[in-house]
C-alpha positions as CSV (number, residue, x, y, z in Angstrom):
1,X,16.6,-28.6,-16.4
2,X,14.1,-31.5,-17.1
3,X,10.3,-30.4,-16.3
4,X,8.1,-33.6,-17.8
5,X,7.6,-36.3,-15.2
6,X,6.0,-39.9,-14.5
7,X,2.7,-39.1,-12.9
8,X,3.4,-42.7,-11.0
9,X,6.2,-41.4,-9.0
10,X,4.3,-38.1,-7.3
11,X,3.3,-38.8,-3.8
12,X,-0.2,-37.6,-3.9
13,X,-1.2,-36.5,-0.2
14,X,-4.4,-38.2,2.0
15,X,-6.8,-36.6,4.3
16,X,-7.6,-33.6,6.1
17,X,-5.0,-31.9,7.6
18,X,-6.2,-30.7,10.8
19,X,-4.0,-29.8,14.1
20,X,-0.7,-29.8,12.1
21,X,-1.3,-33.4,10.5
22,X,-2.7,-35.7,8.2
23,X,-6.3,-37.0,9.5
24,X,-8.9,-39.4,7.7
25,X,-12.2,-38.5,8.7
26,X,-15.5,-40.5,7.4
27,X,-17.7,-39.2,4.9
28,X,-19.2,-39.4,1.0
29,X,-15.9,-40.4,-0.6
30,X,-14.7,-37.8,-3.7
31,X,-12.9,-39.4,-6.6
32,X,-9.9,-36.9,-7.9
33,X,-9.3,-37.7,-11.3
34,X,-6.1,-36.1,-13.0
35,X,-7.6,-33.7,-16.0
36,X,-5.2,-34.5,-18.7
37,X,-6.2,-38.5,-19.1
38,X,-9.3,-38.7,-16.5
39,X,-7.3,-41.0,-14.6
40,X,-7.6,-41.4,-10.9
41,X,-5.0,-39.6,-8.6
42,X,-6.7,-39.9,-5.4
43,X,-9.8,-39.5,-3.2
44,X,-10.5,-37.4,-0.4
45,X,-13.6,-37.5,1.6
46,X,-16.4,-34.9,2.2
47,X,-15.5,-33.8,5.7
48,X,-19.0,-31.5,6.1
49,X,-19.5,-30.4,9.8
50,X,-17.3,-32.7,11.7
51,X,-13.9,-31.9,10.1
52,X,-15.0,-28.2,10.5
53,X,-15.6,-28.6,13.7
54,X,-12.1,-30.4,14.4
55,X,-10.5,-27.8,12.7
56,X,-11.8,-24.7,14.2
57,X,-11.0,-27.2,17.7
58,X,-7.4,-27.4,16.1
59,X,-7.3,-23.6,15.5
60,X,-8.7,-22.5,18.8
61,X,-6.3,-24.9,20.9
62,X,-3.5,-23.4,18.6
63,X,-4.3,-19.4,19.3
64,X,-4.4,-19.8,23.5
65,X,-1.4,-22.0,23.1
66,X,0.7,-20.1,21.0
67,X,-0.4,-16.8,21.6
68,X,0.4,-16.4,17.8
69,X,-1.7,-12.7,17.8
70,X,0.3,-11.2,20.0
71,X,4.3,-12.9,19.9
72,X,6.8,-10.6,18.8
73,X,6.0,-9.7,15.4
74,X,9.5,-10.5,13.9
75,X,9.2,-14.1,15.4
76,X,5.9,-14.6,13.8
77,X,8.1,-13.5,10.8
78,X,10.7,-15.4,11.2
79,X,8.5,-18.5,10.9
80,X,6.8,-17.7,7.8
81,X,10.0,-16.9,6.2
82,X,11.1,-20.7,6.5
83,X,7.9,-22.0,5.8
84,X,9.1,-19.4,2.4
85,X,12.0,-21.1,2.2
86,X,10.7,-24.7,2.5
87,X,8.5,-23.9,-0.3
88,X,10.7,-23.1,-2.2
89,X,12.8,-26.0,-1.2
90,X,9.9,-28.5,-2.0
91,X,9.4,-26.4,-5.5
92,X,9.7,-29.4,-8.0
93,X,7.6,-31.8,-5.7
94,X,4.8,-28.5,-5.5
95,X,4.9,-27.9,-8.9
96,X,4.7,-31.9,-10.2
97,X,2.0,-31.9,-7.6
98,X,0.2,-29.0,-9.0
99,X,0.3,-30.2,-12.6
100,X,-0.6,-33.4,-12.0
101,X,-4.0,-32.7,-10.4
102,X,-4.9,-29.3,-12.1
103,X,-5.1,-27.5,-15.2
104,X,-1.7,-26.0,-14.6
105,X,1.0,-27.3,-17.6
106,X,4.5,-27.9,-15.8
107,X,6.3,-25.7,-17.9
108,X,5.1,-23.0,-15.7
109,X,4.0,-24.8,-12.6
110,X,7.7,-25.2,-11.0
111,X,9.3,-22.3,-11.3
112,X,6.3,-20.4,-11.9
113,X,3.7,-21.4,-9.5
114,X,5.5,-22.6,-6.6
115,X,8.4,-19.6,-6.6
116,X,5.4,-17.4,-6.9
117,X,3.8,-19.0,-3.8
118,X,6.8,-18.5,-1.9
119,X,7.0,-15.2,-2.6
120,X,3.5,-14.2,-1.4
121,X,4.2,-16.1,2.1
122,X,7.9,-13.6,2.1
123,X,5.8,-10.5,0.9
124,X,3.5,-10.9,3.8
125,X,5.7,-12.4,6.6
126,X,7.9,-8.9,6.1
127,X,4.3,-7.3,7.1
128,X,4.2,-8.8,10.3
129,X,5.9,-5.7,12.1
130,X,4.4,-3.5,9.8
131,X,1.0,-3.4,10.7
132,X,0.8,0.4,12.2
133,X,-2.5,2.0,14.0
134,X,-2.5,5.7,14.4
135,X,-3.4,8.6,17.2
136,X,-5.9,10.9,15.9
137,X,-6.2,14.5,16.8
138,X,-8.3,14.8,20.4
139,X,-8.5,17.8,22.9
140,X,-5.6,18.2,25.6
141,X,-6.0,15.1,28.4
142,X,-6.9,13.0,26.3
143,X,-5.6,10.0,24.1
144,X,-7.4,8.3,21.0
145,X,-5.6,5.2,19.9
146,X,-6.8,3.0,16.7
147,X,-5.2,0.1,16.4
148,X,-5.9,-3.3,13.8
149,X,-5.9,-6.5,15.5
150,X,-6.7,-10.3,14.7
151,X,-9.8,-11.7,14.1
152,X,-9.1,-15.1,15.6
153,X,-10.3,-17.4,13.6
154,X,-10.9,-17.1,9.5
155,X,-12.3,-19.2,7.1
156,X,-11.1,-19.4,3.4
157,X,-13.0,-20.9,0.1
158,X,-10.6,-21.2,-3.2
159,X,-11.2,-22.4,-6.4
160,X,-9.7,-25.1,-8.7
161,X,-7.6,-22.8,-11.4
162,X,-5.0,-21.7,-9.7
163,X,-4.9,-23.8,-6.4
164,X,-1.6,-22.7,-4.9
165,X,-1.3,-19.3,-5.6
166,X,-4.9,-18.5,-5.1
167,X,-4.5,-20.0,-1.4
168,X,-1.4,-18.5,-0.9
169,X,-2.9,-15.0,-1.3
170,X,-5.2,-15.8,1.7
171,X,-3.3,-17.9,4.2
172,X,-0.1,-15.8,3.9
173,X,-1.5,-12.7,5.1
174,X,-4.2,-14.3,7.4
175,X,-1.2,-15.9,9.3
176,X,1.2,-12.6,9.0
177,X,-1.7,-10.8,10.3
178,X,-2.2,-13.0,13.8
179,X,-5.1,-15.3,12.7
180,X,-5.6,-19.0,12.6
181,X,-6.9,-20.3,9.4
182,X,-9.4,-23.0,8.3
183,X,-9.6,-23.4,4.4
184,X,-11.2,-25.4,1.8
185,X,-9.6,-25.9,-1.5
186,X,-11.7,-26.9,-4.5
187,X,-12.8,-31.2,-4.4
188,X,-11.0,-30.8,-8.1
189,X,-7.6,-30.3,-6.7
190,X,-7.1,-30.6,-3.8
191,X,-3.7,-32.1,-3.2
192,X,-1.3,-29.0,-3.7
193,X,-2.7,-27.3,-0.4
194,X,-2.6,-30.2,1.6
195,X,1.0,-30.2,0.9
196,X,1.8,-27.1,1.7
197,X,0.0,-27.2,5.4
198,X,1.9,-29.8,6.2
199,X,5.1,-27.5,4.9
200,X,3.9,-24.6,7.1
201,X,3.7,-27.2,10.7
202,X,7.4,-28.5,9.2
203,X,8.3,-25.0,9.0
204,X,7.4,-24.1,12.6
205,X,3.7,-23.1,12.1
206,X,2.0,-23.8,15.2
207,X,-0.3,-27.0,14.8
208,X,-3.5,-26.0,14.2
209,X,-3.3,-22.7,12.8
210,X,-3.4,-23.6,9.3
211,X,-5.9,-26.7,8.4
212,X,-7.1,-28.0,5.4
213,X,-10.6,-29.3,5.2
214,X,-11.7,-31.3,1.9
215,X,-14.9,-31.6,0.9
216,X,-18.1,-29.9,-1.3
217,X,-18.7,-26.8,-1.0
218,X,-22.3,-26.9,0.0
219,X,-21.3,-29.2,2.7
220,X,-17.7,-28.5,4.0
221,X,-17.7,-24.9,2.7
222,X,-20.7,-23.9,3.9
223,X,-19.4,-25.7,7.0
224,X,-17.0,-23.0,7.1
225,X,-18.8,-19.8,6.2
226,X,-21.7,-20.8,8.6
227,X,-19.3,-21.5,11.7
228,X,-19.9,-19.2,14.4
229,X,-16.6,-19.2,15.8
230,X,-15.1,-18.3,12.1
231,X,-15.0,-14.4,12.0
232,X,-14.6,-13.8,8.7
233,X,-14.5,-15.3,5.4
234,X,-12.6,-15.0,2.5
235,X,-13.9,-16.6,-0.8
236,X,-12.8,-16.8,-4.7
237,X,-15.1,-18.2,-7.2
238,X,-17.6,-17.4,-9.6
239,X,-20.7,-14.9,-8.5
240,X,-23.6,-16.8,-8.3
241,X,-21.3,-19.0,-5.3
242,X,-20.0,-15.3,-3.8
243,X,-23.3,-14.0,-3.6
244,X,-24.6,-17.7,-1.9
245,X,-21.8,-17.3,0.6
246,X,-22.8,-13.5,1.5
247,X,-26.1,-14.7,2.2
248,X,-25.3,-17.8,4.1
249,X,-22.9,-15.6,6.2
250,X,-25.7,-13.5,7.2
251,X,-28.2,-15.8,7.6
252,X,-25.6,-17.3,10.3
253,X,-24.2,-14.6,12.0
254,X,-22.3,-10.9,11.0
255,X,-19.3,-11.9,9.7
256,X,-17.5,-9.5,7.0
257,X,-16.5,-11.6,3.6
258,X,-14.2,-10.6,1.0
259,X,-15.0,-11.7,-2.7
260,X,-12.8,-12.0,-5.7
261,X,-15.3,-13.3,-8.4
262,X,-16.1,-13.9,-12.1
263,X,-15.3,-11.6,-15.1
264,X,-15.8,-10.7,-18.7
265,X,-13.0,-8.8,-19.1
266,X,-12.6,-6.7,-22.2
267,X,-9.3,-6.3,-24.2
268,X,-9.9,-2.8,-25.4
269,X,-7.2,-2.4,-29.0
270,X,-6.9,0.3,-30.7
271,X,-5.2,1.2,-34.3
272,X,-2.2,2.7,-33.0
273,X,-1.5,-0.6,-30.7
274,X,1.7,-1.1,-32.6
275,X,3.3,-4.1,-34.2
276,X,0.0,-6.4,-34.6
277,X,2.0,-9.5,-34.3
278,X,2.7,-8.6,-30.8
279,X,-0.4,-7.5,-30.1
280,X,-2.1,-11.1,-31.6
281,X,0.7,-12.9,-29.1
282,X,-0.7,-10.8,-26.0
283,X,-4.4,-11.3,-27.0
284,X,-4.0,-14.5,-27.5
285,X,-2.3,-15.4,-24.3
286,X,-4.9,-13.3,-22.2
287,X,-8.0,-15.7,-23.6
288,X,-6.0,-19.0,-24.4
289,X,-3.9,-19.1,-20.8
290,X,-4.8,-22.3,-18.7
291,X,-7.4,-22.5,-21.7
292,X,-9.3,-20.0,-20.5
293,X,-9.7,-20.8,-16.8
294,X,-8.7,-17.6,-15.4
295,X,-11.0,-14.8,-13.9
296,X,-9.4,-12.2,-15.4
297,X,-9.1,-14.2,-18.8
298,X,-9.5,-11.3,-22.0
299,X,-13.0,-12.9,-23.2
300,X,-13.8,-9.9,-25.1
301,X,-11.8,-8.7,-28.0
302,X,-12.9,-5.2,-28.8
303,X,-10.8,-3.8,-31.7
304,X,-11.2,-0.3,-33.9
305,X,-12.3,-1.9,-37.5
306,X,-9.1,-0.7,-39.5
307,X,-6.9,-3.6,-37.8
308,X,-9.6,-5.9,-37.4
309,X,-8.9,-8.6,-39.6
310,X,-5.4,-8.6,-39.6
311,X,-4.9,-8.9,-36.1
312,X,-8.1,-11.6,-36.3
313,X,-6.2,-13.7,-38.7
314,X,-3.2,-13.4,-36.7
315,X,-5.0,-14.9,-33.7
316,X,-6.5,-17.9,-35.7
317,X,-2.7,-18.4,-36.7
318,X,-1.7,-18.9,-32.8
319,X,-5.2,-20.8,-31.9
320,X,-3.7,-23.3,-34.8
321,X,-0.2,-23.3,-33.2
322,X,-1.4,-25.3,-29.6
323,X,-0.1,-28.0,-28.6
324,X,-2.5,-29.6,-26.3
325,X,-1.3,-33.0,-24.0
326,X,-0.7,-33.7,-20.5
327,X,0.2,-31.7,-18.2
328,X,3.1,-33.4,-16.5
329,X,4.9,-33.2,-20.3
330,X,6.8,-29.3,-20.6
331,X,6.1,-29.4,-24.3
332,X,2.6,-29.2,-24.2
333,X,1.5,-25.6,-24.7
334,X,-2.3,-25.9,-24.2
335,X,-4.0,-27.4,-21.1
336,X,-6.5,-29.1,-20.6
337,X,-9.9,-28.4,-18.9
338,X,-10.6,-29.2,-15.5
339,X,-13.2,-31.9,-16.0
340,X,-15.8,-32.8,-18.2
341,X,-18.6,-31.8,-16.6
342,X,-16.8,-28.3,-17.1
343,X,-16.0,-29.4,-20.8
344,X,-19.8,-29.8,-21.8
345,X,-20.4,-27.0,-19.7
346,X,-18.1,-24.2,-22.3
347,X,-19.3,-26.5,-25.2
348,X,-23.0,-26.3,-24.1
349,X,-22.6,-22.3,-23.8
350,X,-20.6,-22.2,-27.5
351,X,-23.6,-23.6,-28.7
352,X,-26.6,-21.8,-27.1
353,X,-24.4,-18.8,-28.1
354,X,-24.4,-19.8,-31.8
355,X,-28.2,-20.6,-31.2
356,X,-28.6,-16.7,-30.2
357,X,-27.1,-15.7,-33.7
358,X,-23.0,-16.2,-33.0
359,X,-20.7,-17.2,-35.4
360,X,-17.5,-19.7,-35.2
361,X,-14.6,-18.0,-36.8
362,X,-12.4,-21.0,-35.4
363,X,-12.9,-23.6,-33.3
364,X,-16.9,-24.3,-31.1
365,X,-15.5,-28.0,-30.6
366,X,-13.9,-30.4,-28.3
367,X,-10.3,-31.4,-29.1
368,X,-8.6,-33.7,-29.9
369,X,-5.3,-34.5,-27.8
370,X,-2.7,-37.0,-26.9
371,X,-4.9,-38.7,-24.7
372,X,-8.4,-38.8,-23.3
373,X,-8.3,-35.5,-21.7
374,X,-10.6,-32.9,-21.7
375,X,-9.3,-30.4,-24.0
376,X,-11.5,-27.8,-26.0
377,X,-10.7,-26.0,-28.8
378,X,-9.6,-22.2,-28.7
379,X,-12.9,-20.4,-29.8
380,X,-13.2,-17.4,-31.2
381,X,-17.1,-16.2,-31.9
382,X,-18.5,-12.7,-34.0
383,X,-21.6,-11.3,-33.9
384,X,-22.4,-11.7,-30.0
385,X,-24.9,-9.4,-29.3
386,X,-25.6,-7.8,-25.9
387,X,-28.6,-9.7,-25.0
388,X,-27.0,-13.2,-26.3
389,X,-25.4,-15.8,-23.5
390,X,-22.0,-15.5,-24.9
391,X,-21.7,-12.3,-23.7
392,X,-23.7,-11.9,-20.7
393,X,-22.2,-15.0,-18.8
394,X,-18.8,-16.4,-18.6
395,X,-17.6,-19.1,-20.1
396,X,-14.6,-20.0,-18.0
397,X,-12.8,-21.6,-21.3
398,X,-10.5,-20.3,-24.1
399,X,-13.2,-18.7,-25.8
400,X,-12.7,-15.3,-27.3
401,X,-15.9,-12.7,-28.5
402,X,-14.9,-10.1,-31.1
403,X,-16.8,-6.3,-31.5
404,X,-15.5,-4.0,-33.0
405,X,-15.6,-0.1,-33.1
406,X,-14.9,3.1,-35.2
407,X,-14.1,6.0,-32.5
408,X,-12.4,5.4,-28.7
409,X,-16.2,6.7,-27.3
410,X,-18.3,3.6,-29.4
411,X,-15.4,1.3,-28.0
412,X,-15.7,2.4,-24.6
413,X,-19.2,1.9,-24.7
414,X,-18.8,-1.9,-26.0
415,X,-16.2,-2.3,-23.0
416,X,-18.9,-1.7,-20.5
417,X,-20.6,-4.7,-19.1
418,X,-23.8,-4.5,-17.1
419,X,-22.7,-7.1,-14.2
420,X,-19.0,-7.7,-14.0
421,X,-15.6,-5.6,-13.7
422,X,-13.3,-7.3,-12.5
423,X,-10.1,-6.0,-15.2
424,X,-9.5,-4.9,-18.7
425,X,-6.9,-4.2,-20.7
426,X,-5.9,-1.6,-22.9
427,X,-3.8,-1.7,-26.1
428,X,-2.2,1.2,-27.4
429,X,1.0,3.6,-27.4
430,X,-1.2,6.8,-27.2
431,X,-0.9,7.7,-23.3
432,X,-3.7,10.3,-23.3
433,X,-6.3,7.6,-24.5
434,X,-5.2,4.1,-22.3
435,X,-5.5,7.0,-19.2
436,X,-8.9,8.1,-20.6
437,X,-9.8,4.4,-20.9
438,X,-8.6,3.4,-17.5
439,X,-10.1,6.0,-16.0
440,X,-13.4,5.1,-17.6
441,X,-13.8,1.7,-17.7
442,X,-15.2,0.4,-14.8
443,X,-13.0,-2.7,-13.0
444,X,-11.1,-3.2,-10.8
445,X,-7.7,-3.9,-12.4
446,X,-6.5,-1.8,-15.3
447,X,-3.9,-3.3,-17.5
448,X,-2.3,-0.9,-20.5
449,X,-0.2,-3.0,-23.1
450,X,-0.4,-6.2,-21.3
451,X,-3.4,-8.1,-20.4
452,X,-2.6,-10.2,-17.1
453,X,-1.2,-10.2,-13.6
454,X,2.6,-9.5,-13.7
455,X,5.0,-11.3,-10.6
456,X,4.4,-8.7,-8.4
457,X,2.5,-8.8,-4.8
458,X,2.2,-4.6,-4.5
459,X,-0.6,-5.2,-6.7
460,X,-3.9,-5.7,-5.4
461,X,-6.4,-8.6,-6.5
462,X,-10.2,-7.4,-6.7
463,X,-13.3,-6.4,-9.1
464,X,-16.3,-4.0,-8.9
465,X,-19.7,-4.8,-9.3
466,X,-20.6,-8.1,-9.4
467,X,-17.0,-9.4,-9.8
468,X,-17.0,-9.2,-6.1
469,X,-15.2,-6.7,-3.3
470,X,-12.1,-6.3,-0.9
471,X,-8.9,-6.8,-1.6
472,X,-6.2,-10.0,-2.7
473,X,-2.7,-9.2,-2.7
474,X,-0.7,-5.9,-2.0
475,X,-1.4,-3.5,1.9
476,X,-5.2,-4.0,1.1
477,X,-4.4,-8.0,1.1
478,X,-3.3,-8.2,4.6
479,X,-5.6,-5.6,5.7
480,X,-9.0,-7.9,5.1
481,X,-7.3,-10.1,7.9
482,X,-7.2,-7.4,10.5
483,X,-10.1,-5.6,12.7
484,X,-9.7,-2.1,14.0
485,X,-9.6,-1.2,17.8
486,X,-10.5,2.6,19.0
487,X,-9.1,3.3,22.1
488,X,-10.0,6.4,24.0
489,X,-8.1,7.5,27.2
490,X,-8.8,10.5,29.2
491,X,-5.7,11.4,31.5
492,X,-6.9,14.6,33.2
């Protein structure tokens, strides 16, 4: 099978799509430029207040109409299992759609990306008769009853890296779960979920129970988080936007919000990690990845001194490897960045980290590519120092910041970080000391002998600290969608 395309032949989606359709709505027009040659793919407008407003109209109208809280839970099911279906279906249109706008490479985007989203709508839509409440203990002649119900109404606010998947993992179980959903995906790509809204009404979705508003986010997404009638939001995105959201929702009314948020997650190797050329592929992969532009990306190497430089050099051998280009070709093997604000952004931080007393052991440059993307270098920097930028911020690019340690106890200590934990990883075949590590390090995602999300959906999404809380993914992902109910009967 062929993956590379011509970028002219994607249909690239326009509008809102409100009440089960396509909308234009007026407002500050957004140029969408394709992040492998700059080019412009499409524009979408700033929809702010009014396409809010519509939407949570749309939703409302939807919910009385349908009664989709409280149908038969298998025929809620059955509807999210051909809007699976159609997904899948649709997977090379998703997936060209995907890499065209985003960051995403095609090689993985097709039968990656869109059979991933597929499977996150299936996961959840076999939840819909599962959601169980329970009868707690009482005295005789009486009945306590606690039961989960829909909020209504929910609001969701995803990012630009992964913007399928990342959606999926909020309007699958919002919808399993009996709610209508309004969402905003990032003004950086926002084609992909347009497309698959309009699967979802195909499919049998009720209009109006899944919209897609475009726009800023402090405009259209604080549109959404400030909405009375939205009961609760649901938000990915770096922390200082998470903790501007938990404010805003406040400020505007009680509403709970669930935040999956930015990392500096440590890749913990130790001596007895094994074959080091393995090891170098998986370390690599964890920093270098959609070039960086991953929350959970392995930004810290932190690696016991004896193997250092071996498995250092054997990551500069793979950072030299890449093959950057566009995104719609399958043999490119490094992507670009999403724009160049975002570009001068990581480049900015290389440098004020060199400033603080870094050093480059390769790369701390833009590349250069097949075209007139925005591509940086993979970056790997020594000498980072706890009080220096490079390690108390993220850089959101493939940049990689090596410590390294003499005992398990002094690397432990490097793998702390004061603000974030969101995941880490651990590398070695010693049981007893990637258990001690686990149980130590404090994130929210452990990872021994990988660093990275497998295909699974069992596995819940989520950080401590200030790497956000609540859940993504697995029982806890559907459960951020539901409210519980006590009920109390006396019989006597």
């Amino acid at each position: 099978m062929t993956l590379s395309f011509d970028p002219s032949t994607v249909a690239v989606p326009q509008g809102h799509h409100i009440g089960g359709r396509y909308i234009a709505l007026p407002g500050e027009e957004i140029a969408v430029l394709r992040p492998s040659d700059l080019q412009l793919m499409g524009t979408i407008t700033d929809g702010g207040d009014a396409a809010v407003q519509q939407a949570v109209d749309a939703a409302k109208a939807a919910l009385k109409q349908s009664n989709w809280g409280r149908i038969v839970p298998r025929e809620r099911a059955a509807i999210l299992m051909r809007f699976a279906t159609l997904i899948e279906e649709n997977a090379t249109y998703l997936g060209q759609l995907e890499a065209l706008g985003s960051s995403r490479l095609v090689s993985g985007t097709i039968t990656g990306d869109a059979v991933r989203t597929a499977g996150v709508v299936r996961f959840y839509a076999e939840y819909c008769d599962k959601v169980e409440g329970i009868v707690t203990a009482t005295q005789a002649d009486t009945l306590s009853i606690l039961k989960h119900e829909p909020y209504g109404i929910v609001g969701a606010i995803v990012p630009w890296n992964f913007p399928m998947i990342t959606a999926a993992w909020k309007f699958a179980p919002a919808l399993a779960a009996g709610n209508a959903i309004v969402m905003k995906t990032s003004e950086l790509t926002p084609h992909s979920l347009l497309a698959l809204a309009e699967l979802a009404t195909q499919a049998g979705v009720p209009a109006g129970l899944f919209n897609v508003v475009n726009g800023y986010g402090h405009t259209t997404g604080a549109a959404i988080v400030r909405h009375p009638d939205i009961m609760m939001i649901s938000f990915t995105g770096s922390t200082q936007t998470g903790a501007a959201i938990m404010s805003l929702a406040a400020q505007s009314g009680i509403k709970p919000v669930t935040l999956e948020l930015g990392g500096k997650s440590p890749q913990l190797v130790l001596a007895d990690a094994g074959d080091l050329s393995v090891v170098a592929a998986r370390v690599s992969a964890a920093f270098m990845a959609n070039a960086g532009q991953v929350c959970t990306a392995g930004s810290r190497l932190i690696v016991e001194d004896t193997i250092a430089d071996e498995l250092i050099e054997r990551i500069i051998g793979i950072t030299k490897a890449i093959k950057a280009g566009p995104t719609w070709d399958e043999t490119t093997t490094f992507a670009p960045i999403i724009s160049r604000k975002q570009l001068d952004r990581i480049d900015g931080m290389v440098r004020q980290t060199i400033v603080e007393g870094a050093s480059v052991i390769t790369g701390g440059a833009a590349l250069e590519s097949r075209n007139e993307g925005s591509f940086y270098a993979p970056t790997v920097l020594e000498n980072v120092s706890d009080d220096n930028i490079g390690f108390k911020d993220e850089f959101f690019g493939p940049v990689l910041t090596v410590r390294t340690f003499s005992d398990l106890e002094e690397g432990l200590q490097l793998a702390a970080h004061p603000v974030y934990g969101l995941a880490a990883s651990i590398h070695t075949t010693d049981m007893k000391k990637a258990l001690k590590a686990a149980d130590t390090i404090e994130a929210g995602m452990i990872w021994v002998n990988q660093h990275g999300r497998g295909p699974e959906f069992t596995y819940q999404a989520g950080g401590y600290k200030g790497s956000g809380f609540g859940k993504d993914m697995g029982r806890a992902g559907i459960e951020a969608y539901l409210r519980q109910k006590a009920i109390w009967v006396n019989y006597a």
